[in-house]
PDB file of N, CA, C and O in Angstrom:
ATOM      1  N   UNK A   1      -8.514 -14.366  -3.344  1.00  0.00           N
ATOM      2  CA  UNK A   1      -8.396 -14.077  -1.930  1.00  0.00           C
ATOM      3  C   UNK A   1      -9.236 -12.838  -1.627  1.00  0.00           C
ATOM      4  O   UNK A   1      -9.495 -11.856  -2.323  1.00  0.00           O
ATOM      5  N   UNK A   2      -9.567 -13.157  -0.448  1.00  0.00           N
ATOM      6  CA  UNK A   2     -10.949 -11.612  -0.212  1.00  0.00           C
ATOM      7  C   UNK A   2     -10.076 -11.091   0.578  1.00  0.00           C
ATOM      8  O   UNK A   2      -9.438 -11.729   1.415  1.00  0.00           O
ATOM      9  N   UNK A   3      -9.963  -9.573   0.310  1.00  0.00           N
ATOM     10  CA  UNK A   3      -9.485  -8.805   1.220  1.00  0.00           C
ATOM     11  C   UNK A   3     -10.114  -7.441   1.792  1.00  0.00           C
ATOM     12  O   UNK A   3      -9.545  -6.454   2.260  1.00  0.00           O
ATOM     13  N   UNK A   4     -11.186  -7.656   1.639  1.00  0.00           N
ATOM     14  CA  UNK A   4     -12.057  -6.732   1.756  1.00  0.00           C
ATOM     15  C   UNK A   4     -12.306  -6.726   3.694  1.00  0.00           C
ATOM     16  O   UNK A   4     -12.582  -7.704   4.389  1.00  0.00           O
ATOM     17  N   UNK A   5     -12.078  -5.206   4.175  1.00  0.00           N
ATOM     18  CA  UNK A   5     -12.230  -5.246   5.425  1.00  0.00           C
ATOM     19  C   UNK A   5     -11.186  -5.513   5.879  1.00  0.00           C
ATOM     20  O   UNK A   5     -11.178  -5.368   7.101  1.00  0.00           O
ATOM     21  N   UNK A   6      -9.861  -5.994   5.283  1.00  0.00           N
ATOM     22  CA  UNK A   6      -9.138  -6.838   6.022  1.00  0.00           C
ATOM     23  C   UNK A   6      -8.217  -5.409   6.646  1.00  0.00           C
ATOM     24  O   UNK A   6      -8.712  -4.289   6.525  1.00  0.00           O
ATOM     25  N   UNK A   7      -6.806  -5.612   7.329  1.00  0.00           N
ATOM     26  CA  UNK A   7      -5.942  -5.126   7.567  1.00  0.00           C
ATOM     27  C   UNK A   7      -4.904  -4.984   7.280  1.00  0.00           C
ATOM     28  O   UNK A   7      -4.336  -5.188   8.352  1.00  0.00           O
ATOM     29  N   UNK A   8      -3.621  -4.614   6.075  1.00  0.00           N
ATOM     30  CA  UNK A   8      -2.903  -5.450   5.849  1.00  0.00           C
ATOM     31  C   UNK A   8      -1.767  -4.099   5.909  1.00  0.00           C
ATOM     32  O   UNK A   8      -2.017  -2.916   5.676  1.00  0.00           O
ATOM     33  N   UNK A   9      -0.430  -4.734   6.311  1.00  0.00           N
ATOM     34  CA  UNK A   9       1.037  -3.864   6.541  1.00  0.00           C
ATOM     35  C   UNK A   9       1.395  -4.495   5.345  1.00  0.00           C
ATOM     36  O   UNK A   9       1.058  -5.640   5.045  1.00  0.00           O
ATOM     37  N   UNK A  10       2.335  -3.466   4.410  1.00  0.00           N
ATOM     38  CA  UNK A  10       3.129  -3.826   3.313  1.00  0.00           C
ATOM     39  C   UNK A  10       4.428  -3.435   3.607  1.00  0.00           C
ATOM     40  O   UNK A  10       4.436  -2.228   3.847  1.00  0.00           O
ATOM     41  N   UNK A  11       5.327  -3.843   3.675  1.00  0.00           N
ATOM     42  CA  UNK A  11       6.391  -3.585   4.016  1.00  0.00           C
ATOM     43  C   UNK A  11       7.800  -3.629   2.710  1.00  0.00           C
ATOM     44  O   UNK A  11       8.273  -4.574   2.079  1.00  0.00           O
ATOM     45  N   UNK A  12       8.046  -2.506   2.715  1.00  0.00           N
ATOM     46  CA  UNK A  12       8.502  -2.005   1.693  1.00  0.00           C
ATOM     47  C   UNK A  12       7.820  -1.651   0.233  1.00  0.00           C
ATOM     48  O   UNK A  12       8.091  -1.881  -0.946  1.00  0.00           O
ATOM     49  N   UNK A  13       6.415  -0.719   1.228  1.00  0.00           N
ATOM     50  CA  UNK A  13       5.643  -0.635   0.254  1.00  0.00           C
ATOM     51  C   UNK A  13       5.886  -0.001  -1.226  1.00  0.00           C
ATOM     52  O   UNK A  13       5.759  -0.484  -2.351  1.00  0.00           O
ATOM     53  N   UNK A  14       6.425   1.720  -0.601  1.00  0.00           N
ATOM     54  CA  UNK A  14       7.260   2.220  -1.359  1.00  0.00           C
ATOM     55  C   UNK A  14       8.100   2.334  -2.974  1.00  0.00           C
ATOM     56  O   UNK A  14       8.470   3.064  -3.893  1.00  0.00           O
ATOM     57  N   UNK A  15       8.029   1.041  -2.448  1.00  0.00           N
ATOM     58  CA  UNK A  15       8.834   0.295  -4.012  1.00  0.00           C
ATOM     59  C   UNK A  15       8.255   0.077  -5.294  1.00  0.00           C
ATOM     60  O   UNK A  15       7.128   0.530  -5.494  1.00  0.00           O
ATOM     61  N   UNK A  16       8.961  -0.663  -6.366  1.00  0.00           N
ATOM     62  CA  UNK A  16       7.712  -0.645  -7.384  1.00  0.00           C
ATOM     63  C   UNK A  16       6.976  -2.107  -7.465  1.00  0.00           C
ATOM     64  O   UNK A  16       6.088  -2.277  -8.300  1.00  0.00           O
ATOM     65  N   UNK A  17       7.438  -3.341  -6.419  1.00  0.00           N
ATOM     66  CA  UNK A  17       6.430  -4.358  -6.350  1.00  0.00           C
ATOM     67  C   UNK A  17       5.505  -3.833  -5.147  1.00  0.00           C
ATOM     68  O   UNK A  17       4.282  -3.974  -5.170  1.00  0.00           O
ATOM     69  N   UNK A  18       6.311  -3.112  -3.920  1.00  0.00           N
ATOM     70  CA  UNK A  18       5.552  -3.500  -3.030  1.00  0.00           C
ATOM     71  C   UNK A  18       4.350  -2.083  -3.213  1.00  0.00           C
ATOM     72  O   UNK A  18       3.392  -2.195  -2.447  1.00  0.00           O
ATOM     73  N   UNK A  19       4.327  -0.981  -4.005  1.00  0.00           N
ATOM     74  CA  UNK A  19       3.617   0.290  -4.462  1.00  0.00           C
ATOM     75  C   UNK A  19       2.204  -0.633  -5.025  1.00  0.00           C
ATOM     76  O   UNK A  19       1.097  -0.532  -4.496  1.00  0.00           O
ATOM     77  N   UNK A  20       2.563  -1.667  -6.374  1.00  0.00           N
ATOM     78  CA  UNK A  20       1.785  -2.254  -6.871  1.00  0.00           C
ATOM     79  C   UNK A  20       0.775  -3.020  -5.998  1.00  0.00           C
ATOM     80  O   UNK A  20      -0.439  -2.872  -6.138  1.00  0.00           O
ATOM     81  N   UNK A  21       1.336  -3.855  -5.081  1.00  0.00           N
ATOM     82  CA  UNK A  21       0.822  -4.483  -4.085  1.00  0.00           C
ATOM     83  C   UNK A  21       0.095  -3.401  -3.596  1.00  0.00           C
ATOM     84  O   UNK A  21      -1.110  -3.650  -3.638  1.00  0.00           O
ATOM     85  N   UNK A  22       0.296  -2.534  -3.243  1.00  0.00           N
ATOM     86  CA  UNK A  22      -0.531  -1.676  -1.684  1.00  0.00           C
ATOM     87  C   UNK A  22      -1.870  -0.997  -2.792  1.00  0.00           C
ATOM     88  O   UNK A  22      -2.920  -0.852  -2.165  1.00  0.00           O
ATOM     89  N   UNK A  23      -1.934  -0.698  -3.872  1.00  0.00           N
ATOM     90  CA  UNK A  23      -2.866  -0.068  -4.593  1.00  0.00           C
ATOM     91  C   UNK A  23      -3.683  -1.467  -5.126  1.00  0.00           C
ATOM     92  O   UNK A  23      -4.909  -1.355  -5.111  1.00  0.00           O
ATOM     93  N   UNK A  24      -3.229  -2.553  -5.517  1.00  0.00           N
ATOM     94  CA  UNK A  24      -3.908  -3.704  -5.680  1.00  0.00           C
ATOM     95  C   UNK A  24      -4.649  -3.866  -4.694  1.00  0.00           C
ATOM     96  O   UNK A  24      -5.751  -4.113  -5.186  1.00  0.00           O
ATOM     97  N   UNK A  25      -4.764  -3.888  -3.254  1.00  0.00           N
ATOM     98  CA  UNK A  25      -5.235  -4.286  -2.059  1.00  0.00           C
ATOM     99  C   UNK A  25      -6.361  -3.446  -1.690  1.00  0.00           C
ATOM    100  O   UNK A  25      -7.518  -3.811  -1.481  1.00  0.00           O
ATOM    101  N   UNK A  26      -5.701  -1.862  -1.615  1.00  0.00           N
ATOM    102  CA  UNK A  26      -6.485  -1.020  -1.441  1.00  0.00           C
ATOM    103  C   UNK A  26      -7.545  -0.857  -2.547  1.00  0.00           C
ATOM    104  O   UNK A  26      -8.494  -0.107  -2.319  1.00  0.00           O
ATOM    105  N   UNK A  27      -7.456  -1.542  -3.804  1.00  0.00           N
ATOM    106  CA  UNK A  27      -8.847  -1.196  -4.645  1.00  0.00           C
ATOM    107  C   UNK A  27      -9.828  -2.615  -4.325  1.00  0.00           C
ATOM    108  O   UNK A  27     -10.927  -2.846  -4.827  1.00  0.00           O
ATOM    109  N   UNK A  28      -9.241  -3.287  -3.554  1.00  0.00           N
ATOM    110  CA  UNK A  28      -9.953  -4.341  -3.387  1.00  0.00           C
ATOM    111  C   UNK A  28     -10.708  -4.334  -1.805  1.00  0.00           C
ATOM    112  O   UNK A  28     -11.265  -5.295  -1.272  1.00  0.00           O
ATOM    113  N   UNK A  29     -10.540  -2.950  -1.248  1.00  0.00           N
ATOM    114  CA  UNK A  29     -11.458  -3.180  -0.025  1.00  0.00           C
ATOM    115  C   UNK A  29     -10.561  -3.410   1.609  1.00  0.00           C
ATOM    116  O   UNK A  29     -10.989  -3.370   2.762  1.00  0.00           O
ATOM    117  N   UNK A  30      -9.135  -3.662   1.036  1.00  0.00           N
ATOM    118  CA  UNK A  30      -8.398  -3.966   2.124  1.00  0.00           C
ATOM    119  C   UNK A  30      -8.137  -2.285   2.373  1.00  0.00           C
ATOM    120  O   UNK A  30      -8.202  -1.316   1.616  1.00  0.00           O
ATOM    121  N   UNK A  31      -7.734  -2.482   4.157  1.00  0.00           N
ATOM    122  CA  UNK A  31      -7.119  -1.164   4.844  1.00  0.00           C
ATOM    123  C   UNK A  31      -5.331  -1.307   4.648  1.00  0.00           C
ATOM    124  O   UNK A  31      -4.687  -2.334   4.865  1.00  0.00           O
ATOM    125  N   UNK A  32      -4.913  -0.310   4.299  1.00  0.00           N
ATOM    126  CA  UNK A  32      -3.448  -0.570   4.109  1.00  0.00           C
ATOM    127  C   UNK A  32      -2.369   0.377   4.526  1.00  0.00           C
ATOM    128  O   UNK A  32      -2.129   1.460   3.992  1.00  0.00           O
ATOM    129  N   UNK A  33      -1.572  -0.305   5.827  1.00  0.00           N
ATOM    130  CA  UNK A  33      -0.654   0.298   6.320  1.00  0.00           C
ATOM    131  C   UNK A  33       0.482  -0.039   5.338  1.00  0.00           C
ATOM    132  O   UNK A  33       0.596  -1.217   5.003  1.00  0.00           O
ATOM    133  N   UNK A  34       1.367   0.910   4.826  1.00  0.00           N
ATOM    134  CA  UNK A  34       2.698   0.838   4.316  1.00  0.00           C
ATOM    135  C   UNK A  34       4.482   1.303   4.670  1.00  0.00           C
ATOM    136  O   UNK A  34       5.224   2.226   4.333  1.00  0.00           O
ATOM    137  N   UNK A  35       4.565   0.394   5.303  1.00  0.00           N
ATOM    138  CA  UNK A  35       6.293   0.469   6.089  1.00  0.00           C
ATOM    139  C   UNK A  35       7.086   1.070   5.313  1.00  0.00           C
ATOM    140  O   UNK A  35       7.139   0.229   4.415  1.00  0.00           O
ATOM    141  N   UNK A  36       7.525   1.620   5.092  1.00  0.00           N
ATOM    142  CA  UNK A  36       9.100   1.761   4.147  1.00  0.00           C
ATOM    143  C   UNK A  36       9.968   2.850   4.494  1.00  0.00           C
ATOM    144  O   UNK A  36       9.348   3.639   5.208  1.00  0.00           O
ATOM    145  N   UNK A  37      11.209   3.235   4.272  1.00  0.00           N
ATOM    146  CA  UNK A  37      12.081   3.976   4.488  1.00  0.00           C
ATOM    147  C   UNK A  37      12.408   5.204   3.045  1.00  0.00           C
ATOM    148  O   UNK A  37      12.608   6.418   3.028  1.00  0.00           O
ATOM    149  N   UNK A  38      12.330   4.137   1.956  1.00  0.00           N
ATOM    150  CA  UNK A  38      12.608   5.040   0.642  1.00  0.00           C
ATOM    151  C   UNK A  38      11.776   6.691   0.403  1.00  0.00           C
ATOM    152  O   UNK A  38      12.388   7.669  -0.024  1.00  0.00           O
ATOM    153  N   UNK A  39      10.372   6.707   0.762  1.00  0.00           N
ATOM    154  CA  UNK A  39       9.663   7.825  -0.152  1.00  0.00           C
ATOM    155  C   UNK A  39       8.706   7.985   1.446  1.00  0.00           C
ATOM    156  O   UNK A  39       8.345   7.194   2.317  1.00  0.00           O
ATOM    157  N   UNK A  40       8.567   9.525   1.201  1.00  0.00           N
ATOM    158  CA  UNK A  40       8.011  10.262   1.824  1.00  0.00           C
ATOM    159  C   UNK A  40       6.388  10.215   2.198  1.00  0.00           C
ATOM    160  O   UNK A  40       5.656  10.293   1.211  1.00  0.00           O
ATOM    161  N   UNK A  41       5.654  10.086   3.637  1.00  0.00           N
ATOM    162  CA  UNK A  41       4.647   9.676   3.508  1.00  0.00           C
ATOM    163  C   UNK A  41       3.731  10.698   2.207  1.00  0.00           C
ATOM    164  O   UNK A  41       3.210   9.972   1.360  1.00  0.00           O
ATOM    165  N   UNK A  42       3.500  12.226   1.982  1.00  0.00           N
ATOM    166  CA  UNK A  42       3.105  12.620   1.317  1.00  0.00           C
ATOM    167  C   UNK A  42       3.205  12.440   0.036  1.00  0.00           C
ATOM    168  O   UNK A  42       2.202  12.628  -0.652  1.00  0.00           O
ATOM    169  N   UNK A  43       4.670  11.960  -0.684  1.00  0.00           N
ATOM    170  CA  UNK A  43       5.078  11.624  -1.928  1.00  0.00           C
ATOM    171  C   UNK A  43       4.311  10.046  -1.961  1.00  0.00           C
ATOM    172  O   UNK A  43       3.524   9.552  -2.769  1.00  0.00           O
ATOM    173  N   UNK A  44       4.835   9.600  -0.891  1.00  0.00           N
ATOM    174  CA  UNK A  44       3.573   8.115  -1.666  1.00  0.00           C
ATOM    175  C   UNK A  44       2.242   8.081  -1.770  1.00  0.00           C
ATOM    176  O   UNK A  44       1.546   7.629  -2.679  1.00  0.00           O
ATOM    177  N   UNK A  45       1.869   8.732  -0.504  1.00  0.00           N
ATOM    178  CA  UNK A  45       0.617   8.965  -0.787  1.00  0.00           C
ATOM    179  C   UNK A  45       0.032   9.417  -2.062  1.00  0.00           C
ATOM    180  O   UNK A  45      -0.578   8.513  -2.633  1.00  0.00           O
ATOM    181  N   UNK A  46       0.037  10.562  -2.685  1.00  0.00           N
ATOM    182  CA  UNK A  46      -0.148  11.502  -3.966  1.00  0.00           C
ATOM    183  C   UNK A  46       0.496  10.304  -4.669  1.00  0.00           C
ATOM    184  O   UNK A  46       0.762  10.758  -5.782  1.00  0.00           O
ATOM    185  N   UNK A  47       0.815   9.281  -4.645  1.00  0.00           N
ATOM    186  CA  UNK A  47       1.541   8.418  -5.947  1.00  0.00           C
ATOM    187  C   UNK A  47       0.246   7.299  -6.223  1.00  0.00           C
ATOM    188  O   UNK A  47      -0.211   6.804  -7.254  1.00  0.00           O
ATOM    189  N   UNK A  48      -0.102   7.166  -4.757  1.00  0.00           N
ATOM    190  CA  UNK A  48      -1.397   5.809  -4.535  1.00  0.00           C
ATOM    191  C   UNK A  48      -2.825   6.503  -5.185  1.00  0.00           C
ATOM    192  O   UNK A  48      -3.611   5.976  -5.972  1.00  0.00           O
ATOM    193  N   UNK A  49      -2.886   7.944  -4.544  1.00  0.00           N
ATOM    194  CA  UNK A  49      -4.181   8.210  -5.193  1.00  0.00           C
ATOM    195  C   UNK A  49      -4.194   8.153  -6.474  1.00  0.00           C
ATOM    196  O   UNK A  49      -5.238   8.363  -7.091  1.00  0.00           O
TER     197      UNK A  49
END
């Protein structure tokens, strides 16, 4: 699947499938918004880089 360029919301990114998911996507070119309630935008962030 190409996801390059694309747009994509992960919702319950946070987590440890949906974390995997959002760094899978993002090395592939996709833009990635991530929903979640659990972890802090700065703590996930610093987790993705």
């Amino acid at each position: 699947m190409n996801v390059k360029d694309k747009v994509i919301a992960v919702t319950g990114g946070a987590g440890a499938i949906g974390a995997t998911q959002t760094k899978l996507l993002a090395e592939n070119g996709a833009e990635v918004w991530v929903l979640d309630l659990a972890a802090g935008p700065v703590t996930f962030a610093k987790s993705v880089r």
